[in-house]
C-alpha positions in Angstrom: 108.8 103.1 -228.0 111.1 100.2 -228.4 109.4 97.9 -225.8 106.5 96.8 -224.8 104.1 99.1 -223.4 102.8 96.6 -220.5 103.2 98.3 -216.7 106.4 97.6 -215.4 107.9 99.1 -212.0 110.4 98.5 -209.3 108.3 96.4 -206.9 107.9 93.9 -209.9 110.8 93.9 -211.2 112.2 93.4 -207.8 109.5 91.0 -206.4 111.3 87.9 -205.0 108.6 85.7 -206.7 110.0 86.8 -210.0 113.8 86.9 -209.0 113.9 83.5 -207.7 111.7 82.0 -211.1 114.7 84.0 -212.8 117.4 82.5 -211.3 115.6 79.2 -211.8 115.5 79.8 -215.3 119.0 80.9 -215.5 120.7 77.7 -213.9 118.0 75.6 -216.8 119.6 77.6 -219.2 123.4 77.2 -218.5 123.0 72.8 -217.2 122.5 71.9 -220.5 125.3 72.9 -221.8 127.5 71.7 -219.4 126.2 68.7 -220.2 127.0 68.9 -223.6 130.3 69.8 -222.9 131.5 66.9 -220.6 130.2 64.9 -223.7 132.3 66.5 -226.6 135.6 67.3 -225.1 136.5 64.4 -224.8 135.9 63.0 -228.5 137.6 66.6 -230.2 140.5 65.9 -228.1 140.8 62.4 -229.5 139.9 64.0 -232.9 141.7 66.6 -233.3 144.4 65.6 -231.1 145.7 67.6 -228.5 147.4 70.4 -230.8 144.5 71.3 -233.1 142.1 71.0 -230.1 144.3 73.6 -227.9 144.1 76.4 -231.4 139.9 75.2 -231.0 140.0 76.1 -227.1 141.7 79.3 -227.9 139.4 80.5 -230.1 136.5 79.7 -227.8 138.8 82.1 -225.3 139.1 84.6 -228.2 135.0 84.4 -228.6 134.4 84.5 -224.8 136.8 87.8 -224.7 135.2 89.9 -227.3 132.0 89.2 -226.1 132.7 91.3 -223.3 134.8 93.8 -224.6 132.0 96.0 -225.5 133.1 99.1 -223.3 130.8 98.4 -220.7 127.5 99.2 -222.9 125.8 95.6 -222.1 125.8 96.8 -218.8 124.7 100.3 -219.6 122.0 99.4 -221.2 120.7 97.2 -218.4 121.5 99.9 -216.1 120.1 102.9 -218.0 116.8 101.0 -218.7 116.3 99.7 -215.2 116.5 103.0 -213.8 114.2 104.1 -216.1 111.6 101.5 -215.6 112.1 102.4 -211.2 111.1 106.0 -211.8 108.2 105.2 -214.3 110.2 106.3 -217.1 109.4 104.0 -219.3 108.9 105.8 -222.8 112.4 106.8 -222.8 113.8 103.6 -223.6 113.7 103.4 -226.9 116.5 105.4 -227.6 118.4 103.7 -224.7 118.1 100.6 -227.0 118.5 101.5 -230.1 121.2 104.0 -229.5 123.1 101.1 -227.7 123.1 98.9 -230.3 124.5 101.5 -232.7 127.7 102.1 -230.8 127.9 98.4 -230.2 127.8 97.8 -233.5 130.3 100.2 -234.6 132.6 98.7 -232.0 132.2 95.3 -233.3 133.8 96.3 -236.4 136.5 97.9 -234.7 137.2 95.2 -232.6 136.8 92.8 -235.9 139.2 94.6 -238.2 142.1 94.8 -235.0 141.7 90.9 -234.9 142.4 90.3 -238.2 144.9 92.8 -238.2 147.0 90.6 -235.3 146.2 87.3 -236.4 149.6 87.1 -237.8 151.4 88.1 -234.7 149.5 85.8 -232.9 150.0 82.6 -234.9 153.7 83.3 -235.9 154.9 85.6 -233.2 153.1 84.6 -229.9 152.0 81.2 -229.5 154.1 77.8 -230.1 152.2 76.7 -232.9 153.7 73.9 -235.1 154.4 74.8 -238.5 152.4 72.3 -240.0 149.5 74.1 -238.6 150.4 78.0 -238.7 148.6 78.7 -242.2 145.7 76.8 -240.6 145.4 78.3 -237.6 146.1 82.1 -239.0 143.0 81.1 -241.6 140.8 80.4 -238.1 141.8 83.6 -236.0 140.8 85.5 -239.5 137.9 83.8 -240.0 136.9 84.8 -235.9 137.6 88.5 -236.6 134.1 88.0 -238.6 132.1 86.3 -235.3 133.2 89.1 -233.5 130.5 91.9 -234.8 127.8 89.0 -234.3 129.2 88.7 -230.5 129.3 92.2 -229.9 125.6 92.9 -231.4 124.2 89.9 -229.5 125.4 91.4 -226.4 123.0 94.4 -226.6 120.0 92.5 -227.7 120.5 90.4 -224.8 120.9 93.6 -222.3 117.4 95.3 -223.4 115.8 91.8 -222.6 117.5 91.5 -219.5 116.1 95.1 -218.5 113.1 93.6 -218.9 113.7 90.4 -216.4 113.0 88.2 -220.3 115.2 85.8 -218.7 112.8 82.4 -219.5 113.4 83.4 -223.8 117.2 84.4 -222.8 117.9 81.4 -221.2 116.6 79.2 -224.5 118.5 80.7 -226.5 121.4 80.9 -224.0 120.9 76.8 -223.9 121.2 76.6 -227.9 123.9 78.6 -228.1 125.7 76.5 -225.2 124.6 73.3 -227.0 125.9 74.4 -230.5 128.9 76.0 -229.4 130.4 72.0 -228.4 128.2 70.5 -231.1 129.0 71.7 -234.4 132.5 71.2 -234.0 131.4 67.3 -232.8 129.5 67.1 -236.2 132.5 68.2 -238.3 134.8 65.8 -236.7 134.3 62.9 -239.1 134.3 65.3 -242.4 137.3 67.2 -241.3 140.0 68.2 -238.7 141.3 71.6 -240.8 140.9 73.9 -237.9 139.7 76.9 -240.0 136.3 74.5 -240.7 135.7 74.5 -237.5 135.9 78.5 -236.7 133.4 78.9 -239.6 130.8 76.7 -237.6 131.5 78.0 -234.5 131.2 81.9 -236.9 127.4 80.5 -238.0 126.5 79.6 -235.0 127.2 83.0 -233.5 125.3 84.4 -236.7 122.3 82.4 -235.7 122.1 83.9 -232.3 122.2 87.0 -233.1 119.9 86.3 -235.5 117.5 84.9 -232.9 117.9 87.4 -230.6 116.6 89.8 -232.3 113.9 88.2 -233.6 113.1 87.8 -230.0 113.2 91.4 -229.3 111.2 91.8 -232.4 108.1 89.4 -230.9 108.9 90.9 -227.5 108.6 94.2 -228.2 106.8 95.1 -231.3 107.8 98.8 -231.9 111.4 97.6 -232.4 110.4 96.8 -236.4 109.8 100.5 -236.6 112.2 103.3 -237.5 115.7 103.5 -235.4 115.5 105.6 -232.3 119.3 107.2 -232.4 119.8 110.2 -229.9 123.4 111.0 -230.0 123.1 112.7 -226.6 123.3 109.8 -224.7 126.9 109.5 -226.3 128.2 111.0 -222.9 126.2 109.2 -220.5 126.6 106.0 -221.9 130.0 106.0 -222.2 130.5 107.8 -219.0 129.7 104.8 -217.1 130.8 102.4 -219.9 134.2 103.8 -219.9 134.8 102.2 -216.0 132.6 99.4 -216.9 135.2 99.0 -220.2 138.4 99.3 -217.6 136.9 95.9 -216.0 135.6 94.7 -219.5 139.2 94.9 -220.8 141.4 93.7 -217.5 139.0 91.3 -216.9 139.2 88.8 -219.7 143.1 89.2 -219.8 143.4 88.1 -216.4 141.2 85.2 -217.0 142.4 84.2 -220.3 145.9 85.8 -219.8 147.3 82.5 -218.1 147.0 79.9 -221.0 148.3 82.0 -223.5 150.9 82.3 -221.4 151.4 79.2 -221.2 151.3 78.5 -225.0 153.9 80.9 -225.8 156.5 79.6 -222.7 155.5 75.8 -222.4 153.3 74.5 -225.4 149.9 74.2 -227.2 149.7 71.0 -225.9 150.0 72.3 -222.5 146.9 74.7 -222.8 144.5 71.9 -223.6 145.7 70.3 -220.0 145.1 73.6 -218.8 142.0 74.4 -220.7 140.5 70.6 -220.4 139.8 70.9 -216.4 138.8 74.2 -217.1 136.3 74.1 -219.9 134.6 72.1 -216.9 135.2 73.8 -213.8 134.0 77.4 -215.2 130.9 76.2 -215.7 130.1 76.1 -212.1 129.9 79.8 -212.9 126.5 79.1 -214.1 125.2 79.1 -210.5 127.2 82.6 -210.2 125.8 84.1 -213.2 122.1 82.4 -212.7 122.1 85.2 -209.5 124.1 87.7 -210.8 122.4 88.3 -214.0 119.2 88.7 -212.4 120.0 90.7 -209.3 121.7 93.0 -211.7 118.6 94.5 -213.1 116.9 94.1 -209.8 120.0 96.5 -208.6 119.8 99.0 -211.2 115.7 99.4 -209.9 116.3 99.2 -206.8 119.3 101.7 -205.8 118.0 104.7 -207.1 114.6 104.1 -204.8 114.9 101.2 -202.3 118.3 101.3 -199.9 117.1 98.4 -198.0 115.6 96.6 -200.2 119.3 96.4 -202.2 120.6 95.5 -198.8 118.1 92.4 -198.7 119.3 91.6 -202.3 122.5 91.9 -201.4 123.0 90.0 -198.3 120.3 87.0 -199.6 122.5 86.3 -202.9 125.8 86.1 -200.6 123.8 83.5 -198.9 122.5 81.4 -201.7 126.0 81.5 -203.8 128.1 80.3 -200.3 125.5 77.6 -199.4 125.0 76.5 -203.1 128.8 76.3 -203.7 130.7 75.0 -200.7 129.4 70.9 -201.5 130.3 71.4 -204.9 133.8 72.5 -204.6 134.4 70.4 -202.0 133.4 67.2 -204.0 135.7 68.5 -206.7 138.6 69.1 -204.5 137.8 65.6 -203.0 137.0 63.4 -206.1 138.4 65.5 -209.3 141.4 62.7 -209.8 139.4 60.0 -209.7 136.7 61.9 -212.4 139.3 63.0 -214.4 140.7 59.5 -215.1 137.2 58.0 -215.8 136.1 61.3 -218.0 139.3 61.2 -219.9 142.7 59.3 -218.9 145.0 58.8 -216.0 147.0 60.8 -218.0 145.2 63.9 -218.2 144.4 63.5 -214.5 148.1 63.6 -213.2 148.4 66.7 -215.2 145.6 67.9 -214.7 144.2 67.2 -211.0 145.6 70.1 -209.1 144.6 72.8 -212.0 141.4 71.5 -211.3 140.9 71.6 -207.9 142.8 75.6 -207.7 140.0 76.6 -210.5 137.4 75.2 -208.0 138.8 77.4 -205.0 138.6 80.3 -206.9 135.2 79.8 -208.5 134.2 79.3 -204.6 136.1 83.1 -203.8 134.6 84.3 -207.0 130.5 83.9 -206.7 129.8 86.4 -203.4 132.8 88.7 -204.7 130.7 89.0 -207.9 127.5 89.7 -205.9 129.8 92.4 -204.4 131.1 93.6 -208.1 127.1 93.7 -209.5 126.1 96.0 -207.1 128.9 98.6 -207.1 128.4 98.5 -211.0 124.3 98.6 -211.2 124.4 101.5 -208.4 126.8 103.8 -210.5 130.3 103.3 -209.1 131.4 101.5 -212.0 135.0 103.7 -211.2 135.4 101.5 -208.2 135.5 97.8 -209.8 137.8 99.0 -213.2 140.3 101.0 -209.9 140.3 97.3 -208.1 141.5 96.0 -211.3 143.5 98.3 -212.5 145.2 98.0 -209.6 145.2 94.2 -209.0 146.6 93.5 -212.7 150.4 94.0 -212.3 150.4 92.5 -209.1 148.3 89.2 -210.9 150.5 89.4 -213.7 153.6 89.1 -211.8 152.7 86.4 -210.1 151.4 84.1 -212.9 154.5 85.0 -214.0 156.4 83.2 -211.0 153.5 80.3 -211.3 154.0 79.3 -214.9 157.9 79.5 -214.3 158.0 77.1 -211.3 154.8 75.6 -210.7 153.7 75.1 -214.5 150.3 74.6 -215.2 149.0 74.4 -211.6 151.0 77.2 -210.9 149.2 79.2 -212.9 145.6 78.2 -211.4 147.1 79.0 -208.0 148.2 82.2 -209.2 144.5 82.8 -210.3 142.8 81.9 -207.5 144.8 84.1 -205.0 144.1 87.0 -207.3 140.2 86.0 -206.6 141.2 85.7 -202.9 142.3 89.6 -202.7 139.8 90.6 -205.0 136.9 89.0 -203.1 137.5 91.0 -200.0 138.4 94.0 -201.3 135.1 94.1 -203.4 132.8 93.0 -200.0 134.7 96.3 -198.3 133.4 98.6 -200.8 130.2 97.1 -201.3 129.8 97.6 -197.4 130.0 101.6 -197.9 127.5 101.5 -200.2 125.0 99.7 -198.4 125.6 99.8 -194.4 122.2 98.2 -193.6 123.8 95.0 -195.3 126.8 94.5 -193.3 125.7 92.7 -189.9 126.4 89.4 -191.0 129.4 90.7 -192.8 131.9 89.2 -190.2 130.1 85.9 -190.2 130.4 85.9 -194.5 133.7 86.7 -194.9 134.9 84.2 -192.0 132.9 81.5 -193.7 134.3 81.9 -196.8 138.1 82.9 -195.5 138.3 79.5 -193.7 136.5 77.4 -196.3 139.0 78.2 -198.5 141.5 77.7 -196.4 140.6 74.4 -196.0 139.9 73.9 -199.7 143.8 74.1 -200.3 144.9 72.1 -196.9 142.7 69.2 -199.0 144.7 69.7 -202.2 147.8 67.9 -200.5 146.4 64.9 -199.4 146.2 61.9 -201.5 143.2 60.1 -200.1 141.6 57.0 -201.4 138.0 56.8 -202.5 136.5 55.8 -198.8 138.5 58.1 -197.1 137.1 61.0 -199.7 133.6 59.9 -198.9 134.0 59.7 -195.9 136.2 63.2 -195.2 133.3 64.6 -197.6 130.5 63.8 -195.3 132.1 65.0 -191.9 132.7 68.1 -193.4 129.4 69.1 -195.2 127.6 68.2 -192.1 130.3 70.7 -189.9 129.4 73.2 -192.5 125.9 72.8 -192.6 125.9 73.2 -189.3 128.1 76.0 -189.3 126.2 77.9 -191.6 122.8 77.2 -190.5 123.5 79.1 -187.1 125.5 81.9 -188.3 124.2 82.8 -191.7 120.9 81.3 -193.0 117.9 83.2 -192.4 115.2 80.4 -193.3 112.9 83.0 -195.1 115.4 83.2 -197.5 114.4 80.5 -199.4 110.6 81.3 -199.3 110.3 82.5 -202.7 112.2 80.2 -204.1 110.1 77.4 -202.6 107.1 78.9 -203.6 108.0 79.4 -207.1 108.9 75.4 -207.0 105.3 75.1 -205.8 104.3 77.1 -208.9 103.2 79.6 -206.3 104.0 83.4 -206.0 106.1 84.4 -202.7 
């Protein structure tokens, strides 16, 4: 078989000693980068100037979007594996794997030869490129068709690790990839500022990963070196639930990238990289989101076909951690993004930039529990219900980004976003609730919390305070919602695993 042949079973692979190490490992893993990021942004806007670095920020977008449109089969593979390992299945997932990887690969190609095929469009049709730098650009989007088959691959050797719980090897290579990703185009700048040089690093660097990531399934799991494992019968199956997953795949990414292409094509380039700038930033405080989610995922996938309240204590402890670890973070950025913005880059990029900034934060804050919601309807096989939410949320989103762009411009747009996230949030929290009705006691107390934080998130967005008043404000009101949140919704054995696995100790 394709793994390794170690004992592996639900009450492991949901122990909270080994989920809370995972998470740990998982928030290592995506800092770093960050990091990196607040360091080169800056010098490739200078660089490249703000044209050239807007064509670089969409192809980052174009990266991010194919990297997810794999029809749902990341996921699948996860899933499909997990629930193997829960009923002691484990000799059956070699095929899982192998035949995963097959499709996915066939699908990069696809997905390769329809970007090159729409490069053109793109360049001369859709976005307000200069003409200086069409022939530049259309060389770039060309030259990313190619990264797309190494994204798309990279996403199934990633999924068979993550079955696993491999997250301290994911999350190296996660931090490399991160790291590179900012960094080779940094090392080009002095050499070059043809934007077409820079797609071919950003192209190696996805090479390498994929590269690496199998060689780490390789090491992991020896029996991976030996013949393929393809069973065409699990065509149906797989995309079965892939096909809903896809749905969500395919709306997601356009109603998170939709918005600055939008804007590129009614506004400017130049616009995007305002947009994007802020953004490149404030996403990354998805890294807490996705330090949870990609863990409890798995843990999901074991647990629902066996363990009803153990996915309710899964469940109701990651809404807990994601409101408590995101509330002082948001709120500093609502509360001190101007003032950061003008030291990071210039008082001109934080005039423009301030309130796209502080919109993103608010609906990275409505985002993290709705996506605790969102992994749970997926990894216990209702895949139909998430791709449904978004099919049905997408004209309504896309009508009003419409009316943002038009009259609010760039800010308009992140305000348009984040009341998508609002609706979304809550609609997701009442269908994870029929799933799992031992979870949904502290329900109430949840989606008050984070109904009225946000609320006051956006009252803050009108004031223009000065730095002492900001402190100040910021103090009163992490202290009311400590308080608040430590008599309605903390359960302080929550945090027991965690805490022991800081001690180096098991929970």
């Amino acid at each position: 078989m394709i793994m390794s042949t170690a004992p592996h079973n639900n009450a492991t692979l949901t122990h909270g000693g080994l989920l809370a190490k995972n998470v740990i490992y998982n928030l290592l893993g995506m800092l770093l980068p960050l990091v990196v990021a607040m360091m080169t942004i800056p010098r490739l806007v200078k660089g490249l100037g703000t044209e050239r670095f807007g064509v670089l920020a969409l192809s980052w977008v174009v990266l991010g979007y194919f990297g997810v449109f794999d029809f749902g089969l990341g996921r699948v593979i996860t899933k499909m594996i997990g629930e193997k390992l829960g009923k002691h299945q484990g000799s059956d997932v070699a095929s899982i794997a192998w035949t995963g990887l097959f499709f996915l690969g066939m699908l990069g190609l696809v997905m390769a030869a329809l970007l090159y095929m729409i490069a053109p469009l793109l360049v001369f049709r859709i976005l307000k490129i200069s003409a200086v730098l069409q022939q530049e650009s259309l060389s770039a989007f060309r030259v990313l068709s190619l990264s797309v088959i190494f994204v798309i691959l990279t996403v199934g050797l990633r999924a068979t690790q993550e079955a696993y719980q491999k997250f301290a090897i994911l999350n190296v290579i996660r931090t490399l990839n991160g790291i590179l990703i900012y960094l080779a185009p940094l090392l080009l700048l002095p050499f070059t500022r043809i934007i077409s040089h820079y797609v071919w690093a950003l192209t190696g660097v996805r090479l390498v990963i994929m590269l690496i990531n199998g060689a780490a399934c390789a090491v992991q799991f020896p029996t991976i070196r030996r013949r393929p494992i393809i069973d065409l019968q699990l065509a149906k199956p797989m995309f079965r639930l892939g096909g809903w997953m896809s749905i969500s795949n395919l709306i997601g990414p356009i109603m998170v990238y939709f918005d600055r292409f939008l804007m590129g094509a009614w506004i400017s380039v130049a616009a995007v990289a305002f947009y994007v700038t802020p953004y490149e930033v404030i996403i990354k405080l998805l890294v807490i989101t996705s330090a949870v989610v990609q863990v409890l995922f798995p843990a999901f996938s074991v647990s629902t076909s066996t363990e009803n309240q153990k996915t309710a204590l899964l469940y109701s402890r990651g809404i807990r951690i994601l409101n408590l670890a995101f509330f002082p973070v948001v709120l500093a950025v609502i509360l001190f993004s101007r003032t950061g913005l003008a030291l990071w880059l210039t008082p001109e990029f934080a005039e423009k930039s301030t309130g796209v900034a502080q919109w993103l934060a608010i609906g990275i804050f409505l985002n993290a529990p709705g996506q605790i919601a969102y992994s749970l309807l997926q990894a216990g096989g209702r895949p139909d219900l998430t791709a449904k939410v978004h099919v049905f949320e997408t004209p309504v989103y896309l009508a009003a980004l419409y009316f943002g762009v038009k009259y609010g411009g760039i800010t308009g747009a992140a305000i348009a976003w984040t009341l998508r996230l609002l609706v979304e949030t809550f609609v997701l929290f009442y269908l994870a609730e029929k799933m799992i009705p031992h979870a949904i006691e502290k329900q109430r107390e949840y989606k008050l919390f984070t109904l009225a934080a946000t609320i006051l998130f956006a009252a803050l967005t009108f004031f223009s305070l000065t730095m002492v008043q900001s402190v100040l404000l910021f103090i009163v009101i992490l202290l009311a919602a400590l308080v608040w949140f430590g008599l309605a919704l903390v359960n302080p054995a929550e945090f027991k695993s965690i805490y022991a696995v800081i001690r180096g100790q098991r929970s």
